[in-house]
C-alpha positions in Angstrom: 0.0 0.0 0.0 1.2 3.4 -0.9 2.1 6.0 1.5 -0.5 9.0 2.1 2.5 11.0 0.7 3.7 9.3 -2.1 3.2 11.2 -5.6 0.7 8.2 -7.1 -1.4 8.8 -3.9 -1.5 12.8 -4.4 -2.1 12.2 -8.1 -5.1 9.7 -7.7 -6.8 11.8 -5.0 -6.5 15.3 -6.9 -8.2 13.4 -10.2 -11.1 12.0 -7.8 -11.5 15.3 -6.7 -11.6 16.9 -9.4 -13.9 14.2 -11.4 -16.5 14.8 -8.1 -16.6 18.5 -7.9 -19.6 20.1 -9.6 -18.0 23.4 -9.5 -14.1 22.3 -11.0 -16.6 19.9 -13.9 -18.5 22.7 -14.8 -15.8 24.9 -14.9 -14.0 22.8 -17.7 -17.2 22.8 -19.6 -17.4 27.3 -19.6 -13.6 27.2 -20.2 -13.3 24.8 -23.3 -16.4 26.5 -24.7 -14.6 29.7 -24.8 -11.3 28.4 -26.4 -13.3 26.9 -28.7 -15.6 29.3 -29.4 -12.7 32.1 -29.4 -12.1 33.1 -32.9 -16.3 33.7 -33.3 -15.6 37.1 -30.9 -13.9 38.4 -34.0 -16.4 37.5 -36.3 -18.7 40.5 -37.9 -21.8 40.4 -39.3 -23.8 38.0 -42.2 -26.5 37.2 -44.3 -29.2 38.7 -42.4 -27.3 39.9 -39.1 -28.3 43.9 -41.0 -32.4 42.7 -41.1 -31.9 41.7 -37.1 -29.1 43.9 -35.9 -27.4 46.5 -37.8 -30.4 48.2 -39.8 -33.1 47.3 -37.6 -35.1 50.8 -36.2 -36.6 48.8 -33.0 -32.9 48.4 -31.4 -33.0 52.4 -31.7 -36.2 54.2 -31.8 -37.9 55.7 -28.4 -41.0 53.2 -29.0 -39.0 50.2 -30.3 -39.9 48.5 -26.9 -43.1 48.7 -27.0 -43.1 47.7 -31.0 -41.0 44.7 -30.3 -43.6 43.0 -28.3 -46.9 44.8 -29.3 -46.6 45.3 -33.1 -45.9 43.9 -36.9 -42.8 45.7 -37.0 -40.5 42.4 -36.2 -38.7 42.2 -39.3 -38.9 38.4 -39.1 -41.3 36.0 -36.7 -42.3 37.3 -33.8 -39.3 36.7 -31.6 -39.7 39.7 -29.0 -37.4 38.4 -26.2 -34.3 38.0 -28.7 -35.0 41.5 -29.9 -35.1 42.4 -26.2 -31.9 41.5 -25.6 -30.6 43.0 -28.7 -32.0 46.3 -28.1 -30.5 45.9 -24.6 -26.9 45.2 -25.5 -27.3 48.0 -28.6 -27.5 50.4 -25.8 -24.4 49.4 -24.0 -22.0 48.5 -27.1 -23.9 49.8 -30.1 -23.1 47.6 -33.1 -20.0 46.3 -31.8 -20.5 43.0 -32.8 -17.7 41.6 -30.5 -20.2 41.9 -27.8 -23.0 40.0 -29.8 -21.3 37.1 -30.1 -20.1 37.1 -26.5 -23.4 36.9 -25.8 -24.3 34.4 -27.7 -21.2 32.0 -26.3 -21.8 32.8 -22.6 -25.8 31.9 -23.9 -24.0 28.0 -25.3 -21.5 27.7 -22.2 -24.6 27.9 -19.9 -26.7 25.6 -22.2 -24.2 23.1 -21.9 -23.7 23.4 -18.5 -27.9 22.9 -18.2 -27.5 20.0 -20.4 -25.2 18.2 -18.1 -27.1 18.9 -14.7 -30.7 18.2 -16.4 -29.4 14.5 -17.2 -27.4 14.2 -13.9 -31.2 15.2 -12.5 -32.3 12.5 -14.7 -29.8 10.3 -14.0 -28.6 9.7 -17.0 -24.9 8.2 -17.2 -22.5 9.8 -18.7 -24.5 13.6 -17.8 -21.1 15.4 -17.9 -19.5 13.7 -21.2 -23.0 15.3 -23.0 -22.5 18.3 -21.5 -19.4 18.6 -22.8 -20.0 17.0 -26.5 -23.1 19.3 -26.9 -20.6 22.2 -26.2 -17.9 21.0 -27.9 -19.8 19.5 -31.6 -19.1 21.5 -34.8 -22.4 21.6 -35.7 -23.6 23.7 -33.5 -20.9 26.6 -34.5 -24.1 27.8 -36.5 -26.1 28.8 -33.7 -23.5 30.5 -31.8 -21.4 32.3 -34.1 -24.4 33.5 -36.0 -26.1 36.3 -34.3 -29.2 36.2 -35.8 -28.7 32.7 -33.7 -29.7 34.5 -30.6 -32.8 33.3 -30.8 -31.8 29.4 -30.8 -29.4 29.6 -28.1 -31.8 32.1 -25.5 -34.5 29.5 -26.5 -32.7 26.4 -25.3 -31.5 28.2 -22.1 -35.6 28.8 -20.9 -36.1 25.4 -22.4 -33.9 23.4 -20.6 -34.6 25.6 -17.5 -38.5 24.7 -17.8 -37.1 20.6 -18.2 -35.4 21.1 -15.1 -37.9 22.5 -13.0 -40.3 20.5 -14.6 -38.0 17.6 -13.4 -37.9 18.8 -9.8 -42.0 19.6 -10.1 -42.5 15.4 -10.7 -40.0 14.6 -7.9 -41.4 17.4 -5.1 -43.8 17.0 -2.6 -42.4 20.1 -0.5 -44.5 23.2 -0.2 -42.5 25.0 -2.7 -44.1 22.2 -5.4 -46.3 24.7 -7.6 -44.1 27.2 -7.4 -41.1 25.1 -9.0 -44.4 24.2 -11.6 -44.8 27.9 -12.1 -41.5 28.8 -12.6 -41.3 26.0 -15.6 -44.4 27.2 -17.1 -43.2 31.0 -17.1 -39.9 29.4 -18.6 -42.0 28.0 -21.5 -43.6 30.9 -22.0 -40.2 32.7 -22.3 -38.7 30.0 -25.0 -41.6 30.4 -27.2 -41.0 34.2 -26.7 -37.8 33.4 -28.0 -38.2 30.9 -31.1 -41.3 28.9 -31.6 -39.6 25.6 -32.2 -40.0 25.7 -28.6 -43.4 24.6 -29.0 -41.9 21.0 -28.6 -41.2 21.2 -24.9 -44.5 19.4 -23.9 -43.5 16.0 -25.7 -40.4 16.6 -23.9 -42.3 16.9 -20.3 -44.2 14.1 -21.4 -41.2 11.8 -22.2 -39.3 12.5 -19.0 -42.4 11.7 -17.3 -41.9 8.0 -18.9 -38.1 8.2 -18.6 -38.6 8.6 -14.8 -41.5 6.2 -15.0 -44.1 8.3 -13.5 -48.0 7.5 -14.7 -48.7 9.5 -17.6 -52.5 9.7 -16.3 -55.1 12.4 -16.2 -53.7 14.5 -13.1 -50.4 14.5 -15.3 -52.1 15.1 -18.9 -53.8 18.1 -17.3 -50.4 19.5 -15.7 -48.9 19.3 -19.1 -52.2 20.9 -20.8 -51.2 24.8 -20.0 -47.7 24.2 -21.9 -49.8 22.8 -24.8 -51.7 25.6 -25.0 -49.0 27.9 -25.1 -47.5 26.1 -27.8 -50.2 26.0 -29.9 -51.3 29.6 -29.7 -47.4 30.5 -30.3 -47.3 28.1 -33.1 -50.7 29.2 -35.1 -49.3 32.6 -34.8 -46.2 31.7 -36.4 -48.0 30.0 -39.0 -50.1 33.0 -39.7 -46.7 35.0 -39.8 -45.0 32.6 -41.9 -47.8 32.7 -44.6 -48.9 36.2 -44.6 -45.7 38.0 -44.0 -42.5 36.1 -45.0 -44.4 34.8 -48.2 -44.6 31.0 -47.7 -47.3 30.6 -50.2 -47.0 29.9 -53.8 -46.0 26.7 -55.8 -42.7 26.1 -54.4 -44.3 25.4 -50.8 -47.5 23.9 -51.9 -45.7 20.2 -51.3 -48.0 17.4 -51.5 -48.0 14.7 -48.4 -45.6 12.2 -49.6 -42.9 15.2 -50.6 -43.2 16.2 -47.2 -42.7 12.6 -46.0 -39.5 12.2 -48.2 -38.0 15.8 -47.2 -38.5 14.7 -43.3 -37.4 11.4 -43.4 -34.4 12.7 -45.1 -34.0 15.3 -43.0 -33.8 12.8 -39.8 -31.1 10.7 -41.3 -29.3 13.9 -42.7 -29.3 15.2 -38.9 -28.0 12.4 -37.7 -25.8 11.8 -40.0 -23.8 15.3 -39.3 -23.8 14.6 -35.5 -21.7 11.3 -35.9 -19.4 12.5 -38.8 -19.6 16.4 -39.0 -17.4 17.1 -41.8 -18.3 19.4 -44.9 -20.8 21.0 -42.6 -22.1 24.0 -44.7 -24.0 27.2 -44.2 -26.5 26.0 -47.0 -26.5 22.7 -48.2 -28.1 21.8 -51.5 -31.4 21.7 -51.8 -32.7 18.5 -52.1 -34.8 17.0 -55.7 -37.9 15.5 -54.8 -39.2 12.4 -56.9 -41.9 11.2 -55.3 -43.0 8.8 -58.0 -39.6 6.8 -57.8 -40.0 4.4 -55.2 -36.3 4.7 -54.2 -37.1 8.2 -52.7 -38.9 6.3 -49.7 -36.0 4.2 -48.5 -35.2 7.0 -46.1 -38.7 6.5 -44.4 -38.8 2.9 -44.5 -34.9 3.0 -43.4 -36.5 4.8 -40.5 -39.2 2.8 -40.1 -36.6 0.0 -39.5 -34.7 1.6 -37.1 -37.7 2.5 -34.9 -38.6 -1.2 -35.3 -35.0 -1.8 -33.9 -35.2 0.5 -31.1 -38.4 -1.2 -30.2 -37.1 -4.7 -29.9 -34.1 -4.0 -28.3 -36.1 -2.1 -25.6 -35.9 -5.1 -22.9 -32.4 -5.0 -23.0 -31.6 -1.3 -23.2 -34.6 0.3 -21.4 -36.1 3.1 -22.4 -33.4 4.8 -23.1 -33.4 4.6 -27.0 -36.6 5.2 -27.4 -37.0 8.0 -25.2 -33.8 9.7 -27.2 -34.9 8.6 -30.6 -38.4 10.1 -29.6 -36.8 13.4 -28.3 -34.5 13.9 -31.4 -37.6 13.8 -34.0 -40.5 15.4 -31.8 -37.9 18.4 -31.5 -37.1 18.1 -35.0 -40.8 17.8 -36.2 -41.3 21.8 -36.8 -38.8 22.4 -39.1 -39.1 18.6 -40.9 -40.8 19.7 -43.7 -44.4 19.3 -42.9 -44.8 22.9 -41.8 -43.2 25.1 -44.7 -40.5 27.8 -43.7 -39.4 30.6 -45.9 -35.9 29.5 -46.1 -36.7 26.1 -47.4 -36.5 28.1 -50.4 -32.7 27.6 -50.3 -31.7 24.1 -48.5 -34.5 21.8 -46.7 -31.6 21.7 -43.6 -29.7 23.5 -41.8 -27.3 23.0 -38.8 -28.8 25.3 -36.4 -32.2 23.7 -37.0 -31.2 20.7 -34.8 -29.5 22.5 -31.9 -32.1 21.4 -29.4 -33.0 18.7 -30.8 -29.3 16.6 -30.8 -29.0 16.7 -27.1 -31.1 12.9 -27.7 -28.7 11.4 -29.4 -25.8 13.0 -27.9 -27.1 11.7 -24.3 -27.5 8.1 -25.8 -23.7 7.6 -27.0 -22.7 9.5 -24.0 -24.7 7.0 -21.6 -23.3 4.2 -23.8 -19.6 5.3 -23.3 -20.4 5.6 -19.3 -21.5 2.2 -18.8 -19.4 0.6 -21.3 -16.4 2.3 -19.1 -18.0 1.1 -15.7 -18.4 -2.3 -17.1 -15.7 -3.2 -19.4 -12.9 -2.3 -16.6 -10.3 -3.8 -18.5 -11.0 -1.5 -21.7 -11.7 1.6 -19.4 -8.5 3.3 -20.1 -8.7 3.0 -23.8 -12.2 4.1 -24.0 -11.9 7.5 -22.1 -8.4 7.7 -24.1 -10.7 7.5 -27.3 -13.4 9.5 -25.5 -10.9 12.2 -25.3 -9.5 12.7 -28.4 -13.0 13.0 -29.3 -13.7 16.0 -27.8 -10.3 17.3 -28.6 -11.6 16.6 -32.4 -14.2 18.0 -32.2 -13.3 21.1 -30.2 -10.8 21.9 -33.4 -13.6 21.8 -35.8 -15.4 23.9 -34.2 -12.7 25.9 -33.8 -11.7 26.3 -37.7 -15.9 26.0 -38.0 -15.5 29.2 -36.3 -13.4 30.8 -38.7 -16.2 31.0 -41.6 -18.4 33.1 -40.1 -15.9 35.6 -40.0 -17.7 37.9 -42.2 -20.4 37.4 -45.8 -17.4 36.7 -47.9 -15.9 34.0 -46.2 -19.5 32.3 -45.2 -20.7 32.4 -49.2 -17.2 31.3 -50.7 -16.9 28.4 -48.1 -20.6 27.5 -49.0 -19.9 27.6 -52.5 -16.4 25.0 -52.5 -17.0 22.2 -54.8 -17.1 20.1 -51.4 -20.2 21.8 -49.9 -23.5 23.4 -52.3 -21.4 25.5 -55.8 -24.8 25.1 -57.3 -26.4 27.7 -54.6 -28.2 30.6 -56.7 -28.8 32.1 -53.0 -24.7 32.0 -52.0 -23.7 33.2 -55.5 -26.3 35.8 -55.4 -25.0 37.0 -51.5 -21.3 37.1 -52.6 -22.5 39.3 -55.7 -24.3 41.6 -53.1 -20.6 41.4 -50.5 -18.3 42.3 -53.6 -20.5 44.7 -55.0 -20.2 46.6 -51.8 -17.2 46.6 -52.1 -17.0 48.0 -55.4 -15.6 44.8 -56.8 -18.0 45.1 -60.1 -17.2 42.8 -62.7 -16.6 39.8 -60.1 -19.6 40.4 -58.5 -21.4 40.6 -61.7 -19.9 36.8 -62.1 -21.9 35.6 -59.7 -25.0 37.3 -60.4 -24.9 36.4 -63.7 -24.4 32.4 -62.1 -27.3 32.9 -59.6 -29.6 33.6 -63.0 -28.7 30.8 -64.6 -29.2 28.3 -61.5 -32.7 30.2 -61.2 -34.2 31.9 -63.7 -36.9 33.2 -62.1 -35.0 34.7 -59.0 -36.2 38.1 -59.1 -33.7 39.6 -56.8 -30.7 37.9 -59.0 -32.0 40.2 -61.6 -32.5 43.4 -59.8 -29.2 43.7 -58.1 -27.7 42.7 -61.4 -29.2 45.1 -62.9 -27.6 47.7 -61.0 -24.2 46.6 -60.9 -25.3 46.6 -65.0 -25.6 50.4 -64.4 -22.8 50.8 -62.4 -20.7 49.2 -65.0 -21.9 51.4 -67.9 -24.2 49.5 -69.0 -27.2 51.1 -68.3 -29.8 49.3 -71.2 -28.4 46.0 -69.9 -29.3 47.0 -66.5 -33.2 48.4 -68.0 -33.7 45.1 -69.6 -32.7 43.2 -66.5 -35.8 45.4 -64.3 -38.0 45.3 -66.9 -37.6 40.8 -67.0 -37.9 41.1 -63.1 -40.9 43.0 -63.0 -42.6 40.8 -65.3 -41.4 37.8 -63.3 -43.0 39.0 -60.5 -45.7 42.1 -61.3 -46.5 42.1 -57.6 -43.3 42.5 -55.8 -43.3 45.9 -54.5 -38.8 45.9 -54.0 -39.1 44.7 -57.7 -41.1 48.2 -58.5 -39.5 50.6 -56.2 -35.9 49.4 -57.1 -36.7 49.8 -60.8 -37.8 53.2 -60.0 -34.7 54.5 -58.0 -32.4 53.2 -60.8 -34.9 55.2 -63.5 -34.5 58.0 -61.2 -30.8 57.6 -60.5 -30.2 58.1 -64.3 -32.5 61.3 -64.4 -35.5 59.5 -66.2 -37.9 60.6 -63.1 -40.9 60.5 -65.1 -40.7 57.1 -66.1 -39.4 56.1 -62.3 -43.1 57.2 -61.2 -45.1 54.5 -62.1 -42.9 52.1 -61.1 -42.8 54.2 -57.3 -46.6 54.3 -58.1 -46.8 50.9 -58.3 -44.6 50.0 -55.4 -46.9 51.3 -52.9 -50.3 50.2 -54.7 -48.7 46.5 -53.6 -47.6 47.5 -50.4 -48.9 50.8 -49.4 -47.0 50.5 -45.8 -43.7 50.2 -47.7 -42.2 53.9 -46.1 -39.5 54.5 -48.4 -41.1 53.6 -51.5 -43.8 56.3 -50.0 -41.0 58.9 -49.7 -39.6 58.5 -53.0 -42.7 58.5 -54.5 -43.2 62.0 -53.1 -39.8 63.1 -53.6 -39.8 62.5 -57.7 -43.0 63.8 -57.8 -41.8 67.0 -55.7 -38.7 67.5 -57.9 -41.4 67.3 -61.4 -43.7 70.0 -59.5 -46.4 67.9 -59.0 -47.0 69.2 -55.1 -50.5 68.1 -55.3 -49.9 64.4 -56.1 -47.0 64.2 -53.7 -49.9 65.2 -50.9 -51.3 61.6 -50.3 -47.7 59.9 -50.3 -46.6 62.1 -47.5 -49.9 61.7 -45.5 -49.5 57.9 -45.8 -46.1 58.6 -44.3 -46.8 60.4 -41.7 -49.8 58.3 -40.5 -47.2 55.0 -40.6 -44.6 57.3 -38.4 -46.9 59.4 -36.6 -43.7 59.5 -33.9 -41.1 61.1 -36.9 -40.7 65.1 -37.6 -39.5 64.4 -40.2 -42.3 63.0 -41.6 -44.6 65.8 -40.5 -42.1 68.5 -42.2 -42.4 66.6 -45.6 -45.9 66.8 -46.0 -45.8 70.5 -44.2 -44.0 71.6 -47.0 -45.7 69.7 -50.1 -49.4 71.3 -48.5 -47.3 74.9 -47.8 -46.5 74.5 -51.6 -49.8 73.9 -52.8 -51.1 76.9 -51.0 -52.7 74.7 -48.2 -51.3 76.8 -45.2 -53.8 76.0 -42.5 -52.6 72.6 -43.0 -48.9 73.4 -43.6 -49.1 75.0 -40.0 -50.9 71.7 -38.4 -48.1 70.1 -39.5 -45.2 71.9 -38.5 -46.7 72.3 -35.4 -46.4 68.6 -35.0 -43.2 68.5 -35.7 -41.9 71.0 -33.6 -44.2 69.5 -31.0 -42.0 66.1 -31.4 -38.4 67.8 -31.8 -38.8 71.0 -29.8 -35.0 71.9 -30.4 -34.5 71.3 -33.9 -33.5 74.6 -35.6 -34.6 73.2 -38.8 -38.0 72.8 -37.8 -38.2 75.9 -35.2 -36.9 78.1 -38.8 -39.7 76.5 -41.3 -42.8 77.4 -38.4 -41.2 80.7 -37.9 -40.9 81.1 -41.4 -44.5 80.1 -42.0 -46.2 82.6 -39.1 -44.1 85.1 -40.2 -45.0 84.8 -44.1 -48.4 83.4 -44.4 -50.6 85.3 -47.0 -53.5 84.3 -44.6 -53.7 86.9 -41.7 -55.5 84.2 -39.2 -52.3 82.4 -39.4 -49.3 84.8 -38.7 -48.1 85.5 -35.8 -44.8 87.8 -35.6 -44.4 88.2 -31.8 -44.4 83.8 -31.8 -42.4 83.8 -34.9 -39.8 86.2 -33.1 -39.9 83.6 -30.7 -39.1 80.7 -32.4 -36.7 82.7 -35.0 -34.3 84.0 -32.1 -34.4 80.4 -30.4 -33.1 78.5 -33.9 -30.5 81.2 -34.2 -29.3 80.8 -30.5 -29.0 77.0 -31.6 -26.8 77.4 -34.7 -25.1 80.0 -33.0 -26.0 82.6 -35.5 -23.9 81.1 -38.2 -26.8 79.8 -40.2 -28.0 82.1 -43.1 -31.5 80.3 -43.6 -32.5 80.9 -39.2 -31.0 84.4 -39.7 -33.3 85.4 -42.3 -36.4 83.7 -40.8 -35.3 86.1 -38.0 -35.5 89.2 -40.2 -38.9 88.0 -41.4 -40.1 87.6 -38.4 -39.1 90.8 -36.9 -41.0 92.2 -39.9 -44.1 90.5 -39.4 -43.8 91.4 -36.1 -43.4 95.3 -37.2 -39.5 95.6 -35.8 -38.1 96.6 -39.1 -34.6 98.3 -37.9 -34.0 94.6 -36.5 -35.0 93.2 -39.5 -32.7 94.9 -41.4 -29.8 94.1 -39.4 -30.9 90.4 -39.4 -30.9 90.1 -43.0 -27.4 91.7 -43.4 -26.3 89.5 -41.3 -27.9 86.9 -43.1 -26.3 88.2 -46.7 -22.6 88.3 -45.1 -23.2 84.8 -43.9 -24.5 83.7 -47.5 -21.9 85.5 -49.4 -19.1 84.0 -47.8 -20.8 80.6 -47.5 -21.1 81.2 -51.7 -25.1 80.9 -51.1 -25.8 82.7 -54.5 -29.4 81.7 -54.6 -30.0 82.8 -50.9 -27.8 85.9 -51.3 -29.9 87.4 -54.0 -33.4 86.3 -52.5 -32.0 88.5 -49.5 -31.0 91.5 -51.4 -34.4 91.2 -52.5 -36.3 91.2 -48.7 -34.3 93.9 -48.3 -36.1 96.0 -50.2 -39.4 95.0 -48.1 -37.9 95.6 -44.7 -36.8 99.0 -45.9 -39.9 99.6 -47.3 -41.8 99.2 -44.1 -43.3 96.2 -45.3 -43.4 92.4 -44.0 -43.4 89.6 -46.7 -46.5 87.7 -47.6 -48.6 90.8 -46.2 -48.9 92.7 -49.3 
């Protein structure tokens, strides 16, 4: 026997300490989570990061709150908590996206650490080994160093905190036992409020229920009823919000049943298949040809079929283990298996992220099977957790170099596009086109628009941005023709109008831009900027009158804007509608009470107006001398609202002086226009005589 002191002794204590110690177990989990996830903090942002993050108004605007969980405005599903915490970090680091993706890693770390403790609370062997794996696997690089991937990784964290206390609910007979229910029902509730998928936790209550052997009878069924309802109210929403406002309607996503059954039993297998060999993992993967008269597209289902026939008969031997993973990995997966159509299964039927929740089934099973094959095969023991460990060192280098594609859109579409992974993908050519053309790399970014045509003819936006890169290029009837096929393509595809109408405009041809504008917003009449431009081009043709009713649409959609309420101001100023003009800049100054822009144009208007109900010199005066005080009397245009005003308001010897020192300020500022309509003024204020009251 060794001594207490010897080195083997110390050595063999300090591993069983460390292998019993929650704390030092869990630790190991955070800390190879962060090495591995370490090159995703320098990551930027992709694909539709700018729809989420960088160009979305909620982060920013005084309301956005509010909007976020009480409004359309979500520029995808309704996913209000992720855009909580978005607008929550956006004040504290802006659009840093370092911090994003810290986030978003600290958000894994602790879902791996909630993994590991749920099936310790389960007692599931092996608990810390799937911890680990779920942290460690490749394929979940997707969901973390994605940040429009918020909203997998903040739904698994209130998922797997509603499994736990749901866990602790069916094992409690303490007086805290409908509390700990309450807390995993408000969890729900806050993973559906996160991503809908979440709508699968009740199978999972269910299932752990039978795991742990409990009787799934009527007290239980009712227990698990509120969660059901939840998930089905979250789920017809999404549905609704799927069809009606990310367009999943049409021919592609009319699938008949046994497409649907071919794209999901696929998709199982596919799932599976990248958990146990994750290699060529991809950002799209090629979307799948469906035959569903060749009777070799079934041997996925029946291949399936035959496993769960397996799983079945091997139940007296493995308990209900299998079946309760195997269960848990396809009820988690059902949503997004092809029987419920999503927008992007335009581009790839998969996608890694989809199973992020969903893999801790099959994950647990092999861990369990490496626990007790270690516990029972003694002799073997060494070499198994040998092999177990250059698993995870594997696998924490994949996701490692995983890591390094997302580093910004031009490393995500060329890696998708390697012969290896999806070169046929109209929707990765078509996004590197967009990157390079950014970056003013024209004629290679016209390569790939010209590839994401051919793949698809009829993709719309292929053809759009192609056509401007046409016109950037010179070759501006290329680019016409391109607009005019993607208009006819799709007549009622509002972007398809209004972008045909800014390049029209762009190129001076404003008259025939306004139709197109016209058209734009008879498709979508809440599409803002098409609103604006529309009014804009018919502004700069003199059509004040016609612009009226764009600018009114405006300002009713941002009733919150000034600047909204100035544009239409001015159109009904210019059409001799200056009761209405008035309204309307008092609404804006109402909203920005220190903008000297707005205080100079209601000045300007009370000090001017033909209509003697509507001026008012002494207020003018008012709001004249507090615009100047703001641009420190540098500012021609406030200077010479000033002089108007004093005029109006019968102080002529200040008006002059105002306007003089309005002209010196215009003269040296090389205002030409400004200068001479000055001179002219002059000539009123030295007359005795204010302007408009003639």
């Amino acid at each position: 026997m060794p001594k207490l002191t010897s080195p083997s002794y110390i050595q063999r204590d300090f591993l069983n300490t460390w292998a019993k110690s929650p704390f030092l177990l869990g630790a190991l989990i955070v800390a190879m989570t962060l090495l591995a996830y370490l090159p995703a903090t320098h990551c930027g942002y992709i694909w539709d990061d700018d729809v989420y993050v960088t160009e979305n108004e909620l982060l920013s605007a005084p309301d956005g709150l509010e909007r976020i969980w009480f409004s359309l405005d979500s520029p995808s599903q309704y996913f209000p908590l992720v855009y909580t915490t978005f607008r929550t970090e956006y004040a504290l680091w802006g659009l840093n996206p370092a911090g994003y993706h810290w986030v978003n890693i600290l958000l894994h770390a602790a879902n791996s650490l909630l993994v590991w403790r749920l099936l310790v609370r389960l007692k599931v062997p092996g608990a810390w080994l799937a911890g680990m794996i779920f942290a460690l696997h490749p394929v979940q690089v997707e969901s973390v160093a994605w940040i429009t991937e918020r909203k997998n990784v903040l739904m698994l964290l209130f998922f797997l905190l509603s499994l736990l206390a749901w866990t602790d609910f069916i094992e409690d007979h303490a007086k805290r036992h409908w509390k700990i229910y309450a807390l995993a029902l408000v969890c729900h509730a806050l993973a559906l409020f996160s991503k809908t998928t979440a709508c699968t936790l009740p199978f999972a209550l269910l299932l752990i229920l039978w795991l742990r052997r409990k009787p799934v009878d009527l007290r239980r069924l009712l227990q698990v009823a509120p969660f059901f309802a939840l998930s089905i109210g979250m789920g017809l929403l999404t549905i609704w919000w799927e069809r009606y406002h990310q367009g999943t309607h049409g021919k592609f996503f009319a699938l008949g049943l046994a497409e649907r059954l071919i794209v999901a039993s696929h998709a199982v297998w596919f799932y599976a298949g990248k958990l146990l060999w994750p290699v060529k993992l991809s950002f799209s993967y090629p979307l799948w040809t469906l035959h569903p008269w060749n009777p070799l597209a079934y041997g996925w289902l029946l291949a399936l079929l035959a496993l769960c026939w397996a799983i079945y008969c091997a139940r007296e031997d493995v308990g209900r283990s299998a079946e309760v993973a195997a269960l848990y990995f396809v009820t988690t997966l059902g949503p997004i298996l092809g029987f419920i159509m999503l927008y992007t299964f335009r581009y790839s039927y998969v996608a890694d992220h989809y199973q992020y929740a969903a893999c801790i089934g099959p994950i647990a099973l092999v861990s369990a099977g490496l626990a007790t094959a270690a516990q029972s095969l003694k002799r073997i023991r060494i070499p198994i957790h040998a092999g177990t460990a250059i698993i995870l060192l594997a696998l924490g280098l994949q996701t490692w170099r995983q890591c390094h594609v997302y580093l910004n859109g031009e490393t995500i579409w060329r890696d998708t596009l390697t012969l290896a992974k999806n070169p046929a993908s109209f929707m990765a050519h078509f996004n590197l086109a967009n990157h390079l053309m950014r970056q003013g790399k024209y004629t290679e970014s016209l390569g790939h628009y010209n590839r994401a045509v051919e793949i698809d003819p009829a993709f719309q936006g292929a053809r759009c941005n192609r056509a401007d890169n046409l016109i950037f290029l010179g070759k501006k009837e290329e680019g016409i023709a391109d607009y005019t096929a993607a208009v006819k393509l799709d007549p009622d595809n509002a972007l398809a109008h209004y972008s045909f109408a800014e390049a029209l405009r762009k190129m001076n041809r404003t008259d025939e831009a306004i139709p197109h504008f016209h058209q734009a917003v008879k498709i979508d009449p809440h599409y803002t900027l098409a609103q604006k431009h529309l009014g804009d081009a018919l502004v700069s043709r003199g059509r004040f009158a016609e612009a009226i009713p764009a600018y009114e649409e405006i300002a009713r959609q941002l009733p919150k804007a000034p600047q909204s309420h100035l544009l239409l101001a001015q159109t009904l100023s210019a059409t001799g509608k200056n009761d209405g003009a008035l309204r309307e800049y008092r609404v804006a100054l109402h909203l920005d009470p220190n903008s000297p822009e707005t205080l100079t144009k209601v000045a300007w208007q009370l000090a001017t107006s033909p209509d003697p109900h509507l001026r008012s010199g002494t207020e003018a005066v008012q709001l004249a001398e507090h615009a100047c005080d703001l641009t420190s009397r540098k500012n021609a245009e406030p200077l010479s609202t000033l002089a108007a005003a004093y005029a109006a308001a019968g102080r002529f010897s200040d008006a002059v002086a105002a306007n003089l020192d309005a002209q010196e300020i215009a003269r040296s500022s090389g205002q030409k226009e400004l200068y001479a309509a000055l001179q002219k003024q002059m000539e009123s204020y030295q007359a005795g005589h204010a302007l408009g009251a003639e």
